[in-house]
DSSP file (Angstrom, degrees, kcal/mol; ACC not computed):
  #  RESIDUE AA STRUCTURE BP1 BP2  ACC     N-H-->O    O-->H-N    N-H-->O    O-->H-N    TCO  KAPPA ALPHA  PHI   PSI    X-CA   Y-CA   Z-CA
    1    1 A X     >        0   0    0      0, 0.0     4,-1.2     0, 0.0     5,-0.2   0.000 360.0 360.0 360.0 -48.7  173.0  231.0  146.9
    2    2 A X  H  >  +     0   0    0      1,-0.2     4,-2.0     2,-0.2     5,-0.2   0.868 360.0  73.7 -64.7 -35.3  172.9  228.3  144.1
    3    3 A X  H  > S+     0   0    0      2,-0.2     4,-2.3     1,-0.2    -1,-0.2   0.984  98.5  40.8 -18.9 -69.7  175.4  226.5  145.9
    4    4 A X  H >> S+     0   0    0      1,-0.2     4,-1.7     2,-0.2     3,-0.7   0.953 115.9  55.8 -68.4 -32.2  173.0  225.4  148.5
    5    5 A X  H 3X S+     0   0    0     -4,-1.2     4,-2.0     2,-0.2    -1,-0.2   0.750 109.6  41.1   9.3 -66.6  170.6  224.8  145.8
    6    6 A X  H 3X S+     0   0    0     -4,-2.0     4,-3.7    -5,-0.2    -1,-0.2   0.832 118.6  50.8 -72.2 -28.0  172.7  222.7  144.1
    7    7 A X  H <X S+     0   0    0     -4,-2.3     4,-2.0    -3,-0.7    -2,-0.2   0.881 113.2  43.5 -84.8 -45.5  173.7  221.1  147.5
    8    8 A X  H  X S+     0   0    0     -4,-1.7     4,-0.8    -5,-0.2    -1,-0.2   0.622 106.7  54.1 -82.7  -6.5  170.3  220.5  148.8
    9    9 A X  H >X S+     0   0    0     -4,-2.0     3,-1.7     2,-0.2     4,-0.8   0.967 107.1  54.7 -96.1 -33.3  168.7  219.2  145.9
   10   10 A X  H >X S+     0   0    0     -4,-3.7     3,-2.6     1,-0.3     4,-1.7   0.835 110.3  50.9 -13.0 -67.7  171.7  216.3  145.7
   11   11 A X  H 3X S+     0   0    0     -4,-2.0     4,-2.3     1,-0.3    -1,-0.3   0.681 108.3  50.5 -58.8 -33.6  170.8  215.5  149.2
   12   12 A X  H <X S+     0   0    0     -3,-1.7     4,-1.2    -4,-0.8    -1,-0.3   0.641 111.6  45.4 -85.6 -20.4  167.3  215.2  148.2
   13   13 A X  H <X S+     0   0    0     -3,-2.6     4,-0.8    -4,-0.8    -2,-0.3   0.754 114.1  47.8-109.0 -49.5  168.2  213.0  145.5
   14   14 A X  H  X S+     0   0    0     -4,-1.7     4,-2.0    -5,-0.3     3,-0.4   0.942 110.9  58.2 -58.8 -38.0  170.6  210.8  147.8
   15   15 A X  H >X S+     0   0    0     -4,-2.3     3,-2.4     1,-0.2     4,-0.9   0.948 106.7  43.5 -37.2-105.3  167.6  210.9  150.2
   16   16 A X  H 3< S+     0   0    0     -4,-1.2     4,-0.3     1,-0.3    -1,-0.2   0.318 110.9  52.9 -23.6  -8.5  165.0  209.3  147.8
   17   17 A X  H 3X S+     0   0    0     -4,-0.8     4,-2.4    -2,-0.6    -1,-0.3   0.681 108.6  54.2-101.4 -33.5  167.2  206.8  146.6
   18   18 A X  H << S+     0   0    0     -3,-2.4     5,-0.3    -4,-2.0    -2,-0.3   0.935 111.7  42.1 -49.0 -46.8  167.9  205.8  150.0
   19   19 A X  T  X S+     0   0    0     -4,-0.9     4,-0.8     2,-0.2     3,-0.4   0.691 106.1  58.6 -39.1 -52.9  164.8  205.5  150.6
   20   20 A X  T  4 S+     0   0    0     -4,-0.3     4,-0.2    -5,-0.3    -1,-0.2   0.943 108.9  53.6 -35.1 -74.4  164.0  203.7  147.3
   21   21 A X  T  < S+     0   0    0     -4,-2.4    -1,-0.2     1,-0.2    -2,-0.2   0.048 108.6  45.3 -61.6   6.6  166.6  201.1  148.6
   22   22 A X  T  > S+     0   0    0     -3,-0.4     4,-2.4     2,-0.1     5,-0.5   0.337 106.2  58.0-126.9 -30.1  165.1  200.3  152.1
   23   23 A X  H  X S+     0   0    0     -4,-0.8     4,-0.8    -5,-0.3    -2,-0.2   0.803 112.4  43.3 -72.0  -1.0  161.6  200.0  150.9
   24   24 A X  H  > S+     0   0    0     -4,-0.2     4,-1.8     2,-0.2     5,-0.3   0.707 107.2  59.3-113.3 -24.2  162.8  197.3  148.7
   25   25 A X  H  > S+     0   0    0      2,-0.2     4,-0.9     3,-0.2    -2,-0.2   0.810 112.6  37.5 -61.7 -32.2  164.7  196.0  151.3
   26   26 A X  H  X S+     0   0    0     -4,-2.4     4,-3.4     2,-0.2     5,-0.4   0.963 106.2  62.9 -67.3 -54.3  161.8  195.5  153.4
   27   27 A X  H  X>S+     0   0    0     -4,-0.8     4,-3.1    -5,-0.5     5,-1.3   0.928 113.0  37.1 -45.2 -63.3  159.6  194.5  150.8
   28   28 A X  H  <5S+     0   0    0     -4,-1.8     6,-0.6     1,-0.2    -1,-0.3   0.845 117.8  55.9 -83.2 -17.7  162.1  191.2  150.1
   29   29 A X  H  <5S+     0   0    0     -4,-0.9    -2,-0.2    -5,-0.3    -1,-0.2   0.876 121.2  23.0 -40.7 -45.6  162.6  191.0  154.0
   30   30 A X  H  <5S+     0   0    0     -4,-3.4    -3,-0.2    -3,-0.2    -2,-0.2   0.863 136.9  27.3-109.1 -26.4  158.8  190.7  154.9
   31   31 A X  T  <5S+     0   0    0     -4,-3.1    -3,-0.2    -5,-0.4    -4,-0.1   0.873 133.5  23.4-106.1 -53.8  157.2  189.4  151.7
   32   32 A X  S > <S-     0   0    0     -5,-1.3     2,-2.7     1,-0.1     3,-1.2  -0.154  82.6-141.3-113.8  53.2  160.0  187.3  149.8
   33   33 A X  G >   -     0   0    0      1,-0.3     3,-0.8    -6,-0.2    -4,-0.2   0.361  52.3 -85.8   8.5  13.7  162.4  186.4  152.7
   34   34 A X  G 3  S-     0   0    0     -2,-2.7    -1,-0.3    -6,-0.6    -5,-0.1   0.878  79.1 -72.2  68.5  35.4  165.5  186.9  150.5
   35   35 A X  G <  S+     0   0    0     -3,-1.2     3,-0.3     1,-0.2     4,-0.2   0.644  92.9 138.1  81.4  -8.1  165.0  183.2  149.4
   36   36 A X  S <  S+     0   0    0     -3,-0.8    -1,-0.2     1,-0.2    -2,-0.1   0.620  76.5  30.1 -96.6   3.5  165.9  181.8  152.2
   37   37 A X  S >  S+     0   0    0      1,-0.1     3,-3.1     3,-0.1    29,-0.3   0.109  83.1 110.0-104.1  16.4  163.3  179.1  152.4
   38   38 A X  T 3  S+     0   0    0     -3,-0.3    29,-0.1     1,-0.3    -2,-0.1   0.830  76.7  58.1 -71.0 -16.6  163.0  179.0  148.5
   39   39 A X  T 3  S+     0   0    0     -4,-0.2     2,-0.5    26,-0.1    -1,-0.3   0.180  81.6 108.1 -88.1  16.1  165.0  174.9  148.9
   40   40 A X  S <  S-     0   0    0     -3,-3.1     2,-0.4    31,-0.0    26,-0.1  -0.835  75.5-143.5 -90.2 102.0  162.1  174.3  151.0
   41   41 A X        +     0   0    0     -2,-0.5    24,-0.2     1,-0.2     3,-0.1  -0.624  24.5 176.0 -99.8 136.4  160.3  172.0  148.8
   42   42 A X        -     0   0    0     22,-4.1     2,-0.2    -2,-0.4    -1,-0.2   0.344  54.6 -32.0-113.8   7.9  156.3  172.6  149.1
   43   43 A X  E    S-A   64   0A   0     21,-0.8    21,-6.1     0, 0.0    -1,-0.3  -0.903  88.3 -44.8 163.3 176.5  154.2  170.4  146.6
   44   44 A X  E     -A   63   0A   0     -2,-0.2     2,-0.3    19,-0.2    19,-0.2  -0.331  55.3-120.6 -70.7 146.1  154.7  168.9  143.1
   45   45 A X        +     0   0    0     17,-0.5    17,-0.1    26,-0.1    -1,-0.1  -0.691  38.4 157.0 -73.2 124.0  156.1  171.0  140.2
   46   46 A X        +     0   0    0     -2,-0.3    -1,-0.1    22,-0.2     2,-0.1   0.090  24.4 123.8-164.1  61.0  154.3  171.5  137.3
   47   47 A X  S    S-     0   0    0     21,-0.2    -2,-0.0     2,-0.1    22,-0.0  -0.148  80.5 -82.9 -69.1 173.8  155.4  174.3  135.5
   48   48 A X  S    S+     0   0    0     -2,-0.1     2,-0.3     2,-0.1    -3,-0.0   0.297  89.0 113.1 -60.6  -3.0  156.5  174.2  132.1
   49   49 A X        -     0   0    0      2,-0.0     2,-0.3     1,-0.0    -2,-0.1  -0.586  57.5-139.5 -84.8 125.9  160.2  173.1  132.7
   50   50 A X        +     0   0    0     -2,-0.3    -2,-0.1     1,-0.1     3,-0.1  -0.783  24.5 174.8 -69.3 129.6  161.4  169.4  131.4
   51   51 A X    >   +     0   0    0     -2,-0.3     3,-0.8     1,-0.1     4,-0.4   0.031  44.7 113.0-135.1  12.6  163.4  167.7  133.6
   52   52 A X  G >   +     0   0    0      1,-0.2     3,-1.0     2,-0.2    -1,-0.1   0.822  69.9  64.0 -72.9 -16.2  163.4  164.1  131.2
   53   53 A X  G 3  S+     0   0    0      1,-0.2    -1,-0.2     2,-0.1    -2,-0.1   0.680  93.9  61.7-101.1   3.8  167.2  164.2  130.2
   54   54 A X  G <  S-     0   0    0     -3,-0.8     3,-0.5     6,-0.0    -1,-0.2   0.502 113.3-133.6 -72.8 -14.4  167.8  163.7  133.7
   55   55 A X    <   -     0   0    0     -3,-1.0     2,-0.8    -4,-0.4    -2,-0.1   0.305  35.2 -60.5  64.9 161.7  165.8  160.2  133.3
   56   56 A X  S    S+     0   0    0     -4,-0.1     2,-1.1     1,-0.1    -1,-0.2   0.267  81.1 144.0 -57.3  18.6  163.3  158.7  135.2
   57   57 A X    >   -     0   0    0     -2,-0.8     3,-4.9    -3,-0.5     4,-0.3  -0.406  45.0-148.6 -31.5  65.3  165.4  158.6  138.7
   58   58 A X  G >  S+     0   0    0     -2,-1.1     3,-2.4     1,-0.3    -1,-0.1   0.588  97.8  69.4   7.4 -54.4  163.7  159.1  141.8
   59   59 A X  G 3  S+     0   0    0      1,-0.3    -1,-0.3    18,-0.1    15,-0.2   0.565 105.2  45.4 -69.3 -10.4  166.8  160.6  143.3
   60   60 A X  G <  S+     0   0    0     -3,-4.9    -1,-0.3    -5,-0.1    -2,-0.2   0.491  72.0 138.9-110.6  15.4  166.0  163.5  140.8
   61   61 A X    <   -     0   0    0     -3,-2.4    12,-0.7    -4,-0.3    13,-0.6  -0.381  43.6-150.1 -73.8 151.3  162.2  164.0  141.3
   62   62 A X  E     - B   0  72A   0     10,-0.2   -17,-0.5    11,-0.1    10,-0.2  -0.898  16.6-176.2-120.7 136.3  161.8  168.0  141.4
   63   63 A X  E     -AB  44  71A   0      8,-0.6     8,-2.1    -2,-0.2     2,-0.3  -0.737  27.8 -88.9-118.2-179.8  159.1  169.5  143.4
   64   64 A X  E     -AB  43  70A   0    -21,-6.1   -22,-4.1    -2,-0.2   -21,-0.8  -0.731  29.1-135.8-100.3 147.7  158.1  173.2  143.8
   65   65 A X    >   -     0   0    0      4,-1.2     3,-1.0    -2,-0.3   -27,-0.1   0.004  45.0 -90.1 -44.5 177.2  159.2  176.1  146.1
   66   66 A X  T 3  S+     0   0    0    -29,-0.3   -28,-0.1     1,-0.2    -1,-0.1   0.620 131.5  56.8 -53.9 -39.7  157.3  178.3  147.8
   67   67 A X  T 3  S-     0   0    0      2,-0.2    -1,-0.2   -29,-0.1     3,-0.1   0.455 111.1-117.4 -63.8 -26.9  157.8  180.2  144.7
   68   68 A X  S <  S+     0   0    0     -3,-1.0     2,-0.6     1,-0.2   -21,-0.2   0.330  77.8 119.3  82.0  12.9  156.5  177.8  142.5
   69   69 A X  S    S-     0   0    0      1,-0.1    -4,-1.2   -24,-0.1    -1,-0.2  -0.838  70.8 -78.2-106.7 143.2  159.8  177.4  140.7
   70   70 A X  E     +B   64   0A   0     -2,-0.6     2,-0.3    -6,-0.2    -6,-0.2   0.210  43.7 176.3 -26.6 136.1  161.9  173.7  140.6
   71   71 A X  E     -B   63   0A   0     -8,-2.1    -8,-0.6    -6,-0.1     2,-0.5  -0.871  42.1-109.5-131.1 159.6  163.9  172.3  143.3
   72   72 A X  E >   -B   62   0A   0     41,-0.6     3,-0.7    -2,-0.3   -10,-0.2  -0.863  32.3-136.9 -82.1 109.6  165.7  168.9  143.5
   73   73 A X  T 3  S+     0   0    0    -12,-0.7     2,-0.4    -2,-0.5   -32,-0.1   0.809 107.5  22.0 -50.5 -39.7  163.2  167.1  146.4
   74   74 A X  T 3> S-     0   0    0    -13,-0.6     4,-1.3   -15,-0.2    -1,-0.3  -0.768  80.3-178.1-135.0  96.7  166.6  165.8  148.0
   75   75 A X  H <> S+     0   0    0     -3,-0.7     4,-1.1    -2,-0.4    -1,-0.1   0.450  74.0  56.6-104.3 -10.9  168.6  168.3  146.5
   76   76 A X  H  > S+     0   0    0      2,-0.2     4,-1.8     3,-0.1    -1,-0.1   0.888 117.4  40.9 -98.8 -68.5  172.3  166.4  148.5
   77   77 A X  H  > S+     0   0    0      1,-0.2     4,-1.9     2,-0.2    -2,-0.2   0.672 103.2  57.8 -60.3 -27.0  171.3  163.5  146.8
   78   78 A X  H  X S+     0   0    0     -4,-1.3     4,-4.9     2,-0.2     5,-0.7   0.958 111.7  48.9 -70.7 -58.3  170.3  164.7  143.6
   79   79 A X  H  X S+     0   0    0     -4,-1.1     4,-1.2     2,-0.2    -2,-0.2   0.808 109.3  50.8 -38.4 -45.8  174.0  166.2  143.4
   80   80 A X  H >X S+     0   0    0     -4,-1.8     3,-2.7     1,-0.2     4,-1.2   0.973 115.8  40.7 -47.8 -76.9  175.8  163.0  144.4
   81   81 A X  H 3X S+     0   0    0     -4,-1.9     4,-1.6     1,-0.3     5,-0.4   0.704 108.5  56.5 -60.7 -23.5  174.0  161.2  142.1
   82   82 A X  H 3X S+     0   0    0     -4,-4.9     4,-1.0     2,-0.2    -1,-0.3   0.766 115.0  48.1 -71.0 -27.1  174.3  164.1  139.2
   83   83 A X  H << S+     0   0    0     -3,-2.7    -2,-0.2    -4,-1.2     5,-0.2   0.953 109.5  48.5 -76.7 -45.5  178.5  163.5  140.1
   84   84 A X  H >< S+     0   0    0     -4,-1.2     3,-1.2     2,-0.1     4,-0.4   0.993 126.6  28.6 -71.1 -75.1  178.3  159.7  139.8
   85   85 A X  H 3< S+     0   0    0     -4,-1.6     3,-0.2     1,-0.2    -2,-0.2   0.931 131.3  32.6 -46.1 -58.1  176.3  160.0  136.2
   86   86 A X  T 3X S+     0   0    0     -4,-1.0     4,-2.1    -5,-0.4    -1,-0.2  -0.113  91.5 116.2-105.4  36.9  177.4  163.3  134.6
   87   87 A X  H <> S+     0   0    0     -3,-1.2     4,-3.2     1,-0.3     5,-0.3   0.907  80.8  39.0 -68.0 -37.9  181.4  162.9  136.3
   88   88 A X  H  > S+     0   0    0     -4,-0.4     4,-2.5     2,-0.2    -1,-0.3   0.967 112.5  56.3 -65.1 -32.0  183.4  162.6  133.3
   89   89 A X  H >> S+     0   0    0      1,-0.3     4,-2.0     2,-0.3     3,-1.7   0.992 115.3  47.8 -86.9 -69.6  181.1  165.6  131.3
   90   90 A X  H 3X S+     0   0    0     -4,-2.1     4,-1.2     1,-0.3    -1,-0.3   0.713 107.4  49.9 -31.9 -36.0  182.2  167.6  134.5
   91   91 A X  H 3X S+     0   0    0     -4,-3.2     4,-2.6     2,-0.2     5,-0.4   0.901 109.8  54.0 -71.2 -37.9  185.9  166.8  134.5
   92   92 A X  H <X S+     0   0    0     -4,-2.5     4,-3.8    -3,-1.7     3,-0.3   0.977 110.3  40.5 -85.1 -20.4  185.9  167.7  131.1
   93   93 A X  H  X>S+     0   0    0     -4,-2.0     4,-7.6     2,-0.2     5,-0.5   0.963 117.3  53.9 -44.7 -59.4  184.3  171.5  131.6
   94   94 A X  H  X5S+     0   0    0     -4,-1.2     4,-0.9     1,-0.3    -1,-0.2   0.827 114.7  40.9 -27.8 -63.7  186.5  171.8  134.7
   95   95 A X  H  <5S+     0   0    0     -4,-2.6    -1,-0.3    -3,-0.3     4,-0.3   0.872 120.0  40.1 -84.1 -51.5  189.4  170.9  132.5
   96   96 A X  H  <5S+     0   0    0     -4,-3.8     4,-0.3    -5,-0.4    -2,-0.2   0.961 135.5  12.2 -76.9 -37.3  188.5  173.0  129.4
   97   97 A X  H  X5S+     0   0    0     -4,-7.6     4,-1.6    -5,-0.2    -1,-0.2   0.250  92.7 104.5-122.1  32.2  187.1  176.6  131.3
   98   98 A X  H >XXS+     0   0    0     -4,-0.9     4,-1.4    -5,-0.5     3,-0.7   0.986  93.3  31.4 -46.1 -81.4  188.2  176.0  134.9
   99   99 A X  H 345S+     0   0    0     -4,-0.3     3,-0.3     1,-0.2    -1,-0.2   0.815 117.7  52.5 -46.1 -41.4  191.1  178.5  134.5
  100  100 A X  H 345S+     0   0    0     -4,-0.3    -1,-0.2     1,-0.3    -2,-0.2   0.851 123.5  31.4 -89.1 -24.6  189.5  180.9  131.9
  101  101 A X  H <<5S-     0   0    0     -4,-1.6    -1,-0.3    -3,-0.7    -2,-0.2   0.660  97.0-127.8-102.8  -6.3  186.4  181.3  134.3
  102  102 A X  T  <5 +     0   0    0     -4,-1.4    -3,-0.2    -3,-0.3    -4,-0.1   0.998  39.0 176.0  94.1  80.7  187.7  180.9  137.3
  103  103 A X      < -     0   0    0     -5,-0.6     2,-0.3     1,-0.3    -5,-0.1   0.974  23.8-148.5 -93.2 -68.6  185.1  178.0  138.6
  104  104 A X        -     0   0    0    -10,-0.1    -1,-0.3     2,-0.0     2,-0.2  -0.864  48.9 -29.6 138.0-150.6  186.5  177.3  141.8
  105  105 A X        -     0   0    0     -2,-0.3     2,-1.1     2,-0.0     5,-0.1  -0.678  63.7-121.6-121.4 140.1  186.2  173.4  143.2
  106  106 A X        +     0   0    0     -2,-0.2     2,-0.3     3,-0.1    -2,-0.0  -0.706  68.8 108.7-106.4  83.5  183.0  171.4  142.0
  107  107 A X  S  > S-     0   0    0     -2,-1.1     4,-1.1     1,-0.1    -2,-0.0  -0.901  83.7 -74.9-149.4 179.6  181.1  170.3  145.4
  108  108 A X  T  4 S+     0   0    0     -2,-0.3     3,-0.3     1,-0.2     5,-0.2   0.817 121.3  59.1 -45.9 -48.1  177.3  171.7  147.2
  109  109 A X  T  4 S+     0   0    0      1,-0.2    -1,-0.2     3,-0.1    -3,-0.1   0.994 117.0  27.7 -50.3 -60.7  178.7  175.0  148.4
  110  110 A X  T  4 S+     0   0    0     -5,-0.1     2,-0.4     2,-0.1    -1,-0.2   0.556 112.7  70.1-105.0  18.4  179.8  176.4  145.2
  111  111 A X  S  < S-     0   0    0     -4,-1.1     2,-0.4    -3,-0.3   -32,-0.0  -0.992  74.2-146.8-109.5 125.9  177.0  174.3  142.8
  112  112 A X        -     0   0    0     -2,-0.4    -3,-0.1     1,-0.1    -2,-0.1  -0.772  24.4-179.5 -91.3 114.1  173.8  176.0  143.7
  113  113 A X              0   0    0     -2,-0.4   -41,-0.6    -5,-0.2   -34,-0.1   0.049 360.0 360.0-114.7  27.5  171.7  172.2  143.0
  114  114 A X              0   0    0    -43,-0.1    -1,-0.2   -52,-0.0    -2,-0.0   0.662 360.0 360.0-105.0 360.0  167.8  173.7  143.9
């Protein structure tokens, strides 16, 4: 008899964490879209984040998400132009922790730039 006990309150416990896990899966489904407009840029930024030791560029004005947190306004451009300026400072990270972190190849797929 404590067998099934034992058996049904597990299940009950796997239950409720299932459960747990899909209401939070809805919750960022229907309310915070999993982010997937969050590079959608929806008005000016003007949180606390500094963005001057990027310098006055155009090609780097940051506006806000949906979220209210910074994006790159041309977020393709910003990168080219972050590649052309900061190339060498990249070669040398690349060079020094490529291997030890595994970085992979330095382009828009695998540098997240919003």
């Amino acid at each position: 008899m404590k067998i099934k006990k034992s058996k049904v309150k597990i299940f009950c416990i796997v239950l409720a964490g299932m459960i747990v896990v899909a209401a939070l899966f809805f919750y960022m489904a229907l309310f915070k879209g999993f982010y997937a407009s969050s590079d959608k840029p929806i008005g000016d930024y003007s949180g606390p984040a500094d963005f001057d030791f990027l310098g006055r560029k155009e090609i780097y004005h940051v506006v806000a998400n949906k979220y209210g947190e910074p994006i790159f306004e041309n977020s393709s451009g910003a990168f080219d132009e972050a590649e052309a300026d900061y190339g060498d400072a990249i070669q040398l990270i690349y060079d020094t922790f490529g291997n030890e972190y595994d970085l992979g190849p330095f382009n828009e797929k695998t540098i997240k730039c919003t």
